[in-house]
ZASEZA-763798 format. One record per residue (C-alpha): residue number from 0; residue in three letters; y, x, z. Coordinates in nm, 3 decimals, always signed. Example, Ala and Ser with C-alpha at 12.3 -4.5 7.8 and 13.67 -1.06 7.14 Angstrom:
KOLLUM   k   r       y       x       z
KOLLUM   0 ala  -0.450  +1.230  +0.780
KOLLUM   1 ser  -0.106  +1.367  +0.714
***
This chain:
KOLLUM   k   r       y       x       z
KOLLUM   0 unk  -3.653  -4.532  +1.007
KOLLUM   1 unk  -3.463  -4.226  +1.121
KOLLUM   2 unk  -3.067  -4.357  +1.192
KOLLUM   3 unk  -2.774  -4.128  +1.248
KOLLUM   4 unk  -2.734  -4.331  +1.561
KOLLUM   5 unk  -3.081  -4.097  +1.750
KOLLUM   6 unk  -2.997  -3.719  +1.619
KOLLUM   7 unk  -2.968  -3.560  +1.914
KOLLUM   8 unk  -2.918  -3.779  +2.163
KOLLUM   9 unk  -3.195  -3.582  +2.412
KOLLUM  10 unk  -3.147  -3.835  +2.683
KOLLUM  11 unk  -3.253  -4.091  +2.494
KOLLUM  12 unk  -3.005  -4.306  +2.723
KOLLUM  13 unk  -2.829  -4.614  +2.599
KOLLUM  14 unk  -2.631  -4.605  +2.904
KOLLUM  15 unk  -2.561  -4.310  +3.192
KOLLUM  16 unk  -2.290  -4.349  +3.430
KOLLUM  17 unk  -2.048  -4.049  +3.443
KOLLUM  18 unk  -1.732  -3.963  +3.429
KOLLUM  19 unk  -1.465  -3.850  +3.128
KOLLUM  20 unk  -1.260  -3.566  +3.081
KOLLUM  21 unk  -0.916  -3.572  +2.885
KOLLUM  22 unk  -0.720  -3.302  +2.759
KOLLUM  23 unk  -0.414  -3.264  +2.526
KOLLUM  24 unk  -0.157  -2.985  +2.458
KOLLUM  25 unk  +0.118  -3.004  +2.239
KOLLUM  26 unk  +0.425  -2.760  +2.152
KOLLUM  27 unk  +0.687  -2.964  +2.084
KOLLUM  28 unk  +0.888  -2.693  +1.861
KOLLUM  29 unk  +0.585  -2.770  +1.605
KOLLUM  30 unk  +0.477  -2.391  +1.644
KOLLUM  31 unk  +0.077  -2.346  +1.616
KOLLUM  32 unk  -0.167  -2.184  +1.848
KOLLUM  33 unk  -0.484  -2.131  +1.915
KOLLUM  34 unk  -0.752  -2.384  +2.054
KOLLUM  35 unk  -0.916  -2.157  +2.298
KOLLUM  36 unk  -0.692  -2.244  +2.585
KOLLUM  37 unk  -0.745  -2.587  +2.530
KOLLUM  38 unk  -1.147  -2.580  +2.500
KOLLUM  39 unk  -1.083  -2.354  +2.859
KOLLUM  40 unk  -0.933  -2.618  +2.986
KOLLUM  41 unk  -1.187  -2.898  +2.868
KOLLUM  42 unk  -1.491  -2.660  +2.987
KOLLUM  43 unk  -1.306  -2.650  +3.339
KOLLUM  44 unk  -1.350  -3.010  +3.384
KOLLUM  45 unk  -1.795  -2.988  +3.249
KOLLUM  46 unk  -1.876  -3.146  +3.590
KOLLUM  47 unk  -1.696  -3.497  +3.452
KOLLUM  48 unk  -1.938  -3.508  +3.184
KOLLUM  49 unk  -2.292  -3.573  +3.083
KOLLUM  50 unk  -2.344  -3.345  +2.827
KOLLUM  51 unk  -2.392  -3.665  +2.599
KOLLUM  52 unk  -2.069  -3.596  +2.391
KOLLUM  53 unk  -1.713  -3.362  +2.326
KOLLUM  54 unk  -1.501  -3.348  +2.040
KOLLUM  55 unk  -1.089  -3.214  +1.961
KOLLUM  56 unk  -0.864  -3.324  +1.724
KOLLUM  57 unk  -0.618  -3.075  +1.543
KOLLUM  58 unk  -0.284  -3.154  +1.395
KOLLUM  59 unk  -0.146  -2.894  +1.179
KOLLUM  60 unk  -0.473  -2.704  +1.067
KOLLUM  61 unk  -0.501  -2.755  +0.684
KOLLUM  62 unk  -0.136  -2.680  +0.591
KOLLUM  63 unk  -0.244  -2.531  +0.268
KOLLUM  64 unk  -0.355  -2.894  +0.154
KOLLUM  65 unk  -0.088  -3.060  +0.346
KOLLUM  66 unk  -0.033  -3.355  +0.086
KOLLUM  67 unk  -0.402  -3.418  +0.101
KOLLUM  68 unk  -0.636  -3.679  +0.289
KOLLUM  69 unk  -0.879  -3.454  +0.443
KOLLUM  70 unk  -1.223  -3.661  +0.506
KOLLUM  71 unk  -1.468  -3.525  +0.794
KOLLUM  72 unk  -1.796  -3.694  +0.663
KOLLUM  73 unk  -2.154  -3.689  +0.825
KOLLUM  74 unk  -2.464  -3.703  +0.662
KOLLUM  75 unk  -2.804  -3.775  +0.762
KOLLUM  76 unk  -2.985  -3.605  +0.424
KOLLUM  77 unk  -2.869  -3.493  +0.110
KOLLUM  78 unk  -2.944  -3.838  -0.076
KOLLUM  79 unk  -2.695  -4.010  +0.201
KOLLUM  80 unk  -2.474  -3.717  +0.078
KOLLUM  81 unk  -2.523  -3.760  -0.284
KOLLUM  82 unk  -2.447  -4.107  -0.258
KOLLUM  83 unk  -2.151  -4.097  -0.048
KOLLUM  84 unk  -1.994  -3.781  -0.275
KOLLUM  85 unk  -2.063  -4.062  -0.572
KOLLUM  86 unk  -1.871  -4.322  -0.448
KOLLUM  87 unk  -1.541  -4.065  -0.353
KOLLUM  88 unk  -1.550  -3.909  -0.690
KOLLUM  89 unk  -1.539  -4.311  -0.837
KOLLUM  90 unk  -1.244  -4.399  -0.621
KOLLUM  91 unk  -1.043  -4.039  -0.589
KOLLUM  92 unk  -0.983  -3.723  -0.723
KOLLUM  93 unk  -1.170  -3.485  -0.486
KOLLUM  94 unk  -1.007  -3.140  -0.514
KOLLUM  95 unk  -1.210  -2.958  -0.260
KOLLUM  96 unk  -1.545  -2.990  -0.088
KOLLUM  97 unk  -1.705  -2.776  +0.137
KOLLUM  98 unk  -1.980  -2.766  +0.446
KOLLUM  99 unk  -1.805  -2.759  +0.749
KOLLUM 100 unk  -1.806  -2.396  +0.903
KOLLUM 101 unk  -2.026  -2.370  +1.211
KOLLUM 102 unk  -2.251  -2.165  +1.392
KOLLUM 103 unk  -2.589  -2.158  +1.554
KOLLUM 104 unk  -2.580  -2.330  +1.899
KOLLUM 105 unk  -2.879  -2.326  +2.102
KOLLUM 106 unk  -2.740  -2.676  +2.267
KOLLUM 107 unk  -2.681  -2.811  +1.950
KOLLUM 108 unk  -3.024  -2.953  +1.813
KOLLUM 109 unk  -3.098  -3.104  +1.510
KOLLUM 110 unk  -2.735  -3.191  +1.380
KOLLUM 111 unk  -2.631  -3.434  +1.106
KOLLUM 112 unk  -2.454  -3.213  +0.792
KOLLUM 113 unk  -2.089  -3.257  +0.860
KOLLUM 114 unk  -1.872  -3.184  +0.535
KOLLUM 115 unk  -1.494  -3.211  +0.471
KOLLUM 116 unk  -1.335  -3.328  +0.144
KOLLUM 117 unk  -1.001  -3.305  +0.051
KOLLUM 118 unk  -0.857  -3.617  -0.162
KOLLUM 119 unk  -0.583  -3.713  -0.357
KOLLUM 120 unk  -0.497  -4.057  -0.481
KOLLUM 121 unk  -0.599  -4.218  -0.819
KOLLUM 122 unk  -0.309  -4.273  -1.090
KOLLUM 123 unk  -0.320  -4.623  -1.000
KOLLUM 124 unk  -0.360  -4.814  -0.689
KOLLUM 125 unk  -0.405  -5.223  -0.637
KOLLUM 126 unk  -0.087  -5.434  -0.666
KOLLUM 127 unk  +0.048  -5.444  -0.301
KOLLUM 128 unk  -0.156  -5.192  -0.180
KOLLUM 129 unk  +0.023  -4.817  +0.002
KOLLUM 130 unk  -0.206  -4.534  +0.014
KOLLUM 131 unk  -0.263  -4.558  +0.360
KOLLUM 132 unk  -0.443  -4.901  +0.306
KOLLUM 133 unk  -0.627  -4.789  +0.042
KOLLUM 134 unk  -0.771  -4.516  +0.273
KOLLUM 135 unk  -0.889  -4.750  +0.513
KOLLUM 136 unk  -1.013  -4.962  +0.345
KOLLUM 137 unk  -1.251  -4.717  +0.168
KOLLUM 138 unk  -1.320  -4.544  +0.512
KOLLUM 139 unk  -1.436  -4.916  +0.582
KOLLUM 140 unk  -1.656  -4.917  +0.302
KOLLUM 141 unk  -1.793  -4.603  +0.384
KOLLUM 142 unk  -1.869  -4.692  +0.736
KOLLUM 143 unk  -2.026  -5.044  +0.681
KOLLUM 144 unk  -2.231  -4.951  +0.373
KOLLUM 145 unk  -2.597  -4.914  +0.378
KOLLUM 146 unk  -2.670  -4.496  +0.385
KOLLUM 147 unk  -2.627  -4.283  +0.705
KOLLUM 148 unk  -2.275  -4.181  +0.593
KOLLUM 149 unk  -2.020  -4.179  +0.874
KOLLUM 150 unk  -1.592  -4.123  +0.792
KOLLUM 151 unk  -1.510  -3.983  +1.144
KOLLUM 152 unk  -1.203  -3.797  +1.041
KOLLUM 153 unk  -0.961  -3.925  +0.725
KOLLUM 154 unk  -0.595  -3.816  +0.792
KOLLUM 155 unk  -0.361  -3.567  +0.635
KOLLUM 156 unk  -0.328  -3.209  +0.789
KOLLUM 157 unk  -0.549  -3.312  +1.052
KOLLUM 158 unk  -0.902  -3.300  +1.134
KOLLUM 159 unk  -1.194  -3.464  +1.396
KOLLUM 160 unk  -1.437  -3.211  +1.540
KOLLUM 161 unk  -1.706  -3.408  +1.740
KOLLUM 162 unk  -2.087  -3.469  +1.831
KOLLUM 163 unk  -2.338  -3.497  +2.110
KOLLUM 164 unk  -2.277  -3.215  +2.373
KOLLUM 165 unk  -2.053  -3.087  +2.610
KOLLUM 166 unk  -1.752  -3.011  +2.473
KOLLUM 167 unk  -1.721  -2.628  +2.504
KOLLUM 168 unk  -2.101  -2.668  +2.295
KOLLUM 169 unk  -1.920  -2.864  +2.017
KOLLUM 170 unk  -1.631  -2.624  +2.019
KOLLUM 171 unk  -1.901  -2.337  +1.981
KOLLUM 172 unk  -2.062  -2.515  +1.693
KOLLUM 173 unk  -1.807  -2.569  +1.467
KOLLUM 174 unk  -1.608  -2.226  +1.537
KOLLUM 175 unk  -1.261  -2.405  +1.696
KOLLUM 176 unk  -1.151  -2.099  +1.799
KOLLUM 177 unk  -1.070  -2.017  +1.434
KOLLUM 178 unk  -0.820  -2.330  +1.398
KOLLUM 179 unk  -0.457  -2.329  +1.493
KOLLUM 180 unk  -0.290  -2.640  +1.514
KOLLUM 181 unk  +0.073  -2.768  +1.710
KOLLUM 182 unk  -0.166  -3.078  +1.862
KOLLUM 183 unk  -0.502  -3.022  +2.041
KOLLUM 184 unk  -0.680  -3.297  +2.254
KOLLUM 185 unk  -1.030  -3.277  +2.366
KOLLUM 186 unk  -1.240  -3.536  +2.528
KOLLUM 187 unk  -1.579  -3.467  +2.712
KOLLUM 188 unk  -1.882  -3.716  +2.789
KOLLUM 189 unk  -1.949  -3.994  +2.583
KOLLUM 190 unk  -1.797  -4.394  +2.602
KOLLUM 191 unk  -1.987  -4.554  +2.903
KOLLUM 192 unk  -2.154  -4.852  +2.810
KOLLUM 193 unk  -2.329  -4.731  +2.442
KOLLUM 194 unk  -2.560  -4.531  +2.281
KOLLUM 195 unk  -2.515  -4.159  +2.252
KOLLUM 196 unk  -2.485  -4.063  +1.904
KOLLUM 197 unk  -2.265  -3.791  +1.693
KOLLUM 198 unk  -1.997  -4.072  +1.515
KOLLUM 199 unk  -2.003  -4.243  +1.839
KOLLUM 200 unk  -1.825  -3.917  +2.043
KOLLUM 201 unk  -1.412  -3.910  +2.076
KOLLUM 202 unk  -1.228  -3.865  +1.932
KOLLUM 203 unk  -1.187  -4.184  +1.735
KOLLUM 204 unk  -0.974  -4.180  +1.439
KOLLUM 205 unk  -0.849  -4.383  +1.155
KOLLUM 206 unk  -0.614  -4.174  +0.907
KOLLUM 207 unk  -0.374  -3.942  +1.104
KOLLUM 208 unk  -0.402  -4.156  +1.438
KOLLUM 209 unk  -0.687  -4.042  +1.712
KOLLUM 210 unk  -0.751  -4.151  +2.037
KOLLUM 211 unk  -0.947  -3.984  +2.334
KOLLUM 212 unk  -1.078  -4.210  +2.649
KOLLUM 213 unk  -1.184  -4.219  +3.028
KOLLUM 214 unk  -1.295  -4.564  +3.103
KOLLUM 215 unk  -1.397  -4.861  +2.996
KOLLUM 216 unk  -1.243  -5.126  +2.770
KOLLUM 217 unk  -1.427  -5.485  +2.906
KOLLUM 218 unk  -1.217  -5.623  +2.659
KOLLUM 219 unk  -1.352  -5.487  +2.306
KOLLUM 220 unk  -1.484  -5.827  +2.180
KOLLUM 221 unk  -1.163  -6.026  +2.151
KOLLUM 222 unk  -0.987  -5.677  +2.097
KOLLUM 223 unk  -1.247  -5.647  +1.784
KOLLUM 224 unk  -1.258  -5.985  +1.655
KOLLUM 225 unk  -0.873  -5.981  +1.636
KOLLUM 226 unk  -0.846  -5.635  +1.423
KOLLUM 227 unk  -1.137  -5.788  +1.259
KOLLUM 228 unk  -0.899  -6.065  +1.087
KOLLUM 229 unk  -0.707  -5.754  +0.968
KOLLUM 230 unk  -0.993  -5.584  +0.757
KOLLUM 231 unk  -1.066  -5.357  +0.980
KOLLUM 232 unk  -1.470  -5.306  +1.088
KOLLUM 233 unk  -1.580  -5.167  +1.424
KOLLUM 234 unk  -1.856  -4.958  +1.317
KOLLUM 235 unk  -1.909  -4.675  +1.581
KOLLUM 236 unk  -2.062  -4.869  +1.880
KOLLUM 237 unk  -1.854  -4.797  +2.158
KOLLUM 238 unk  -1.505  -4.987  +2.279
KOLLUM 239 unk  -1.274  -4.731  +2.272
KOLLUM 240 unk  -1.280  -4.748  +1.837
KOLLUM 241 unk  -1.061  -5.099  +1.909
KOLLUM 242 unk  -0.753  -4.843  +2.053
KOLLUM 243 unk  -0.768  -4.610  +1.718
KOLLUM 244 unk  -0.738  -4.988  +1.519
KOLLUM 245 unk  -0.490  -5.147  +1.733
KOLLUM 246 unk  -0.244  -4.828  +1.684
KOLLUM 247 unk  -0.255  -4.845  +1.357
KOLLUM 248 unk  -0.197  -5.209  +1.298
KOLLUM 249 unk  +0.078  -5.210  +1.554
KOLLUM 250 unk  +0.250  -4.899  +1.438
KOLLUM 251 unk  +0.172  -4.855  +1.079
KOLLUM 252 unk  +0.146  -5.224  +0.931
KOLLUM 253 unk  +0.328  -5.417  +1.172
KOLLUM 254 unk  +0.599  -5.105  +1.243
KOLLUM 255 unk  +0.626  -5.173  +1.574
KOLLUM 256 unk  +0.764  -4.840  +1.810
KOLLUM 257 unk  +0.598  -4.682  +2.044
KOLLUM 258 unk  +0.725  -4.794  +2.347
KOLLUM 259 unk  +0.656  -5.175  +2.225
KOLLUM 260 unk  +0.287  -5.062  +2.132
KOLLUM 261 unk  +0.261  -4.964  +2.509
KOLLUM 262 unk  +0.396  -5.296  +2.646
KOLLUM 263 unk  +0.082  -5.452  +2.423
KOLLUM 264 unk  -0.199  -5.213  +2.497
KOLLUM 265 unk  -0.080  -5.203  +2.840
KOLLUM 266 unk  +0.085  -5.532  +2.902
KOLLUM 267 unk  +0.290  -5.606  +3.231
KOLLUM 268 unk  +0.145  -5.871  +3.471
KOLLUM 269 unk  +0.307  -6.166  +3.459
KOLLUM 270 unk  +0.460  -6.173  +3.790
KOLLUM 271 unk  +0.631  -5.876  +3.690
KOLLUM 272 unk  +0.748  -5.996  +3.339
KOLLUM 273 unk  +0.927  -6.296  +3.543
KOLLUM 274 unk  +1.152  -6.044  +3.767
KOLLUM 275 unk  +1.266  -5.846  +3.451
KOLLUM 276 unk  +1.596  -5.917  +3.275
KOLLUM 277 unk  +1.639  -6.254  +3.052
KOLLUM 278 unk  +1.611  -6.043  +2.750
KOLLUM 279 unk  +1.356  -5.820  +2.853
KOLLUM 280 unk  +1.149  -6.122  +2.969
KOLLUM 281 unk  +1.197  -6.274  +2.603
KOLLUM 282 unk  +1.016  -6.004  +2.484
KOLLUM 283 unk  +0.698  -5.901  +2.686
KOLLUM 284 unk  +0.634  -6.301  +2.660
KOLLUM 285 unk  +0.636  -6.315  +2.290
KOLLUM 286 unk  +0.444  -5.972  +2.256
KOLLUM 287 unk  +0.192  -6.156  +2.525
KOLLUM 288 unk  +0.193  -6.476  +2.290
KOLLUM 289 unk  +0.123  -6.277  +1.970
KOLLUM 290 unk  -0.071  -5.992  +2.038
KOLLUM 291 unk  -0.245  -6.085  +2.359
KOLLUM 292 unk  -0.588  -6.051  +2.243
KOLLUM 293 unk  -0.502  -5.623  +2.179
KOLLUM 294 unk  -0.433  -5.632  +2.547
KOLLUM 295 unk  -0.673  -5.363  +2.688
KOLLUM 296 unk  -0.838  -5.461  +2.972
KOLLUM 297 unk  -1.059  -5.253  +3.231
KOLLUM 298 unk  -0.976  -4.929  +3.346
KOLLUM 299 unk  -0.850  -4.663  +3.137
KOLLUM 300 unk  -0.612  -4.367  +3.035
KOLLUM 301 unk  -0.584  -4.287  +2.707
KOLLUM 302 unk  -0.450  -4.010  +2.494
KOLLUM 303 unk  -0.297  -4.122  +2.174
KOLLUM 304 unk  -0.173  -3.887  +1.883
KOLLUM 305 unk  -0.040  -3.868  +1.531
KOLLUM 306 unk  +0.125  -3.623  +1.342
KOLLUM 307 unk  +0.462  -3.590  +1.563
KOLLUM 308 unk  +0.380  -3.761  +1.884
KOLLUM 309 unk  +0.100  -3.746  +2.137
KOLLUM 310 unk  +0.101  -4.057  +2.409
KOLLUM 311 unk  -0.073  -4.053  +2.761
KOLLUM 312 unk  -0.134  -4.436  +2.887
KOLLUM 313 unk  -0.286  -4.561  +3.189
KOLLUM 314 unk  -0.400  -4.872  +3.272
KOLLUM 315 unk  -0.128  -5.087  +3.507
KOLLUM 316 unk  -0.272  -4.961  +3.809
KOLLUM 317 unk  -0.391  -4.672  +3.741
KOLLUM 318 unk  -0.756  -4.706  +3.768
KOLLUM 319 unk  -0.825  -4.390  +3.577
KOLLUM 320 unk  -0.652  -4.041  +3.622
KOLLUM 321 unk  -0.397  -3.881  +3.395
KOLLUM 322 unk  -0.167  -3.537  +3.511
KOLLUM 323 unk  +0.134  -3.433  +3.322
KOLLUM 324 unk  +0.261  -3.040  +3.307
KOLLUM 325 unk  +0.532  -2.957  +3.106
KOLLUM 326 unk  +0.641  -2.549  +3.033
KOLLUM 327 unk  +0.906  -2.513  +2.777
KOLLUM 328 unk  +0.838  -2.649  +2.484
KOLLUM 329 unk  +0.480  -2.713  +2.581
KOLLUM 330 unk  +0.359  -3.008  +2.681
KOLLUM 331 unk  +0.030  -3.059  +2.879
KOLLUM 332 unk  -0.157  -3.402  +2.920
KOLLUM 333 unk  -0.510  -3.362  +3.142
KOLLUM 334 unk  -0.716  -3.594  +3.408
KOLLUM 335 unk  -0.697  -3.308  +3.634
KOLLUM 336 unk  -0.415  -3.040  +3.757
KOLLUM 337 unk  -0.645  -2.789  +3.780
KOLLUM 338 unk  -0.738  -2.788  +3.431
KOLLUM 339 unk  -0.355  -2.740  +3.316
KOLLUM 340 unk  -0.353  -2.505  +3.607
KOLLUM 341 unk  -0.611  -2.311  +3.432
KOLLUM 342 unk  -0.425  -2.208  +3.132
KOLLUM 343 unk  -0.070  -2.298  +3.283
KOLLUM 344 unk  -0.011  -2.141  +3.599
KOLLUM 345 unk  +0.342  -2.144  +3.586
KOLLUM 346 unk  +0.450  -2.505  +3.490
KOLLUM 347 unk  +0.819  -2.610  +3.452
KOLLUM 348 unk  +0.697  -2.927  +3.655
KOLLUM 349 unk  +0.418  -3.176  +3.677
KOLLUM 350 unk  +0.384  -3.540  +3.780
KOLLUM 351 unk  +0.145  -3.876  +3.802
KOLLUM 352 unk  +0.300  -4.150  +3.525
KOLLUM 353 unk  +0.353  -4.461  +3.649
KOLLUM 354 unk  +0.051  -4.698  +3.540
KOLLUM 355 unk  +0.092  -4.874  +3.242
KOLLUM 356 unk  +0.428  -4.650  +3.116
KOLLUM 357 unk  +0.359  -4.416  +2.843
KOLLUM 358 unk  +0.449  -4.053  +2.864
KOLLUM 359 unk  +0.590  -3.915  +2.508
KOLLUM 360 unk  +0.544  -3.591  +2.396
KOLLUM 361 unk  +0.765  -3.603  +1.977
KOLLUM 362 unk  +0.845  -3.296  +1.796
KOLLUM 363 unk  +1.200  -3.153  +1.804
KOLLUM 364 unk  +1.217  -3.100  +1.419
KOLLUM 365 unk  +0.940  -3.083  +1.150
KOLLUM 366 unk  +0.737  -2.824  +1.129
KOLLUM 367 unk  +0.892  -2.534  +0.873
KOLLUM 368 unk  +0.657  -2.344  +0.649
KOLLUM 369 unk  +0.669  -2.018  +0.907
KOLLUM 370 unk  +0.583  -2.288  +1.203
KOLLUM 371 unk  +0.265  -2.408  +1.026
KOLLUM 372 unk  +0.131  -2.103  +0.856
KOLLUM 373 unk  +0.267  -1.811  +1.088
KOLLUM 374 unk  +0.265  -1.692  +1.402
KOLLUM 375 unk  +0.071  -1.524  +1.654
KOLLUM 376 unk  -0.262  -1.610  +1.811
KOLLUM 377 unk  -0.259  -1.688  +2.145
KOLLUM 378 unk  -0.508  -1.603  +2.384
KOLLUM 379 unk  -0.697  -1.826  +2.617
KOLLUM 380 unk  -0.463  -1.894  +2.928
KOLLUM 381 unk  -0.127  -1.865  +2.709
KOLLUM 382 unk  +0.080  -2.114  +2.505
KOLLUM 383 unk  +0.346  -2.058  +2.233
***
């Protein structure tokens, strides 16, 4: 039986050693631009990947269904389709649906049918449940029930692009540079250690929260079987789905801040939590004690964004690369120089984080209605 887990994986590998590219760009000020200068930037790094996956989130792209949860869907046939459109129109009101723009694309062979649904909220909800929960829980039931229907995008404003290619392929297909948005990341290859298939590229994503990778997270089975006690079901083969699933539970449902998020994703070693302050020590032991199976280990840097903020985290000792470039508002996170180089020439400043401490990029004020539906396109190599 034909599974959404083989279209178009033309390597037929389950595993090929590479490396990842990361990219994110973000103008502060909440003003949107264009995503060509971001896909230039992506393409600049094609020698990190395989060609065996790309995708780009967008914050700040549907503003004329703002209030909406905006579902990125993929099909394998039209009775997976029929089934899936079935089961949103039991359990919400669907107020648009439409096929995903995209174009021919002579690398892109054989795709699944990608389609986008915009959803509001039936009258009533279960007794203790917020809307956000009721979202995942149906993206859950979605992901784990028995057609080749995938939920790879389910947030508000915001939207999931992603498949098997390169990235600058993927961008190609589904006609990026046509979306404006305030937050862009892109991500290039595919995760290390699984199979190559379209709901299995970055980024991951769960509501308004995505997260792009380079590396390799050797601890998704206790990070899985914890989130698994929380409802949540890892259903896109690869580790770095745990990170999208730990942010939200530690954020959203346990309302943790950022910062403290970062001291359990990215825990300090012990030997340095015993030379902190008596306070300070207090705390990194009891976020140790109760959330030490999220710790991530392995290598990685990570990208991290929701409407508002985008996060860049490394590993403690920084086994994977991450660059930052700020210019004005503007505010540039990328494994390489070069590639904010590219588009940036003339930064404000740049540096290496420190491994393990999270570099925060928040928006100075909310978008206003001239931020997210106005202003002028910008051209690759130029920012707002």
């Amino acid at each position: 039986m034909r599974d959404l887990r083989q279209v178009n994986n033309i390597h037929d590998d389950d595993k090929v050693i590479d490396a990842c590219a990361i990219f994110g760009a973000m103008d502060r000020a909440g003003k949107r631009f264009s995503g060509e200068s971001v896909i230039k930037a992506i393409t600049n790094m094609h020698d990190r990947g395989n060609g065996l996956g790309g995708g780009f989130a967008i914050y700040g792209l549907y503003p004329e269904h703002a209030d909406l949860y905006a579902f990125h869907i993929m099909f394998l046939d039209k009775k997976d389709k029929q089934e899936t459109e079935e089961f949103l129109r039991k359990h919400f009101t669907v107020t648009r649906e439409e096929e995903v723009p995209t174009r021919p694309t002579a690398a892109i062979k054989n795709p699944p049918l990608v389609w986008r649904y915009f959803l509001d909220m039936p009258q009533s909800l279960p007794e203790n449940l917020s809307a956000d929960d009721y979202i995942v829980a149906r993206v859950m039931d979605i992901n784990t029930g028995t057609n080749n229907s995938f939920v790879f995008s389910s947030g508000k404003n915001m939207a999931v692009f992603k498949g098997v290619g390169y990235p600058e392929e993927l961008a190609g297909y589904f006609r990026l540079e046509e979306y404006r948005g305030y937050l862009w990341t892109a991500h290039g290859r595919f995760p290390t250690n699984t199979v190559a298939w379209w709901g299995g590229a970055h980024p991951f994503s769960i509501l308004d929260w995505t997260v792009i990778h380079n590396g390799e997270i050797s601890s998704y089975g206790i990070n899985r079987r914890f989130l698994e006690q929380y409802g949540y079901q890892c259903t896109m083969q690869t580790d770095t789905e745990v990170v999208a699933y730990a942010v939200d539970l530690l954020m959203r449902q346990h309302n943790l801040p950022l910062e403290i998020t970062a001291r359990v994703l990215a825990a300090p070693f012990w030997d340095e939590i015993e030379r902190r302050p008596p306070a300070e020590q207090k705390l990194l032991r009891a976020l140790r004690q109760v959330y030490g199976s999220l710790l991530l280990n392995g290598p990685f840097a990570v990208i991290i964004a929701h409407h508002g903020e985008m996060i860049g985290l490394t590993d403690r000792i920084r086994l994977r690369p991450l660059t930052v470039g700020e210019k004005g508002d503007m505010l540039y996170l990328s494994s390489e120089e070069s590639a904010i180089r590219l588009i940036r020439p003339d930064l404000d400043r740049t540096w290496l984080p420190m491994g393990g401490e999270p570099v925060i990029g928040r928006l100075k004020k909310e978008p206003t209605p001239q931020d997210t539906t106005g202003g002028e396109k910008v051209s690759a190599g130029k920012s707002v």
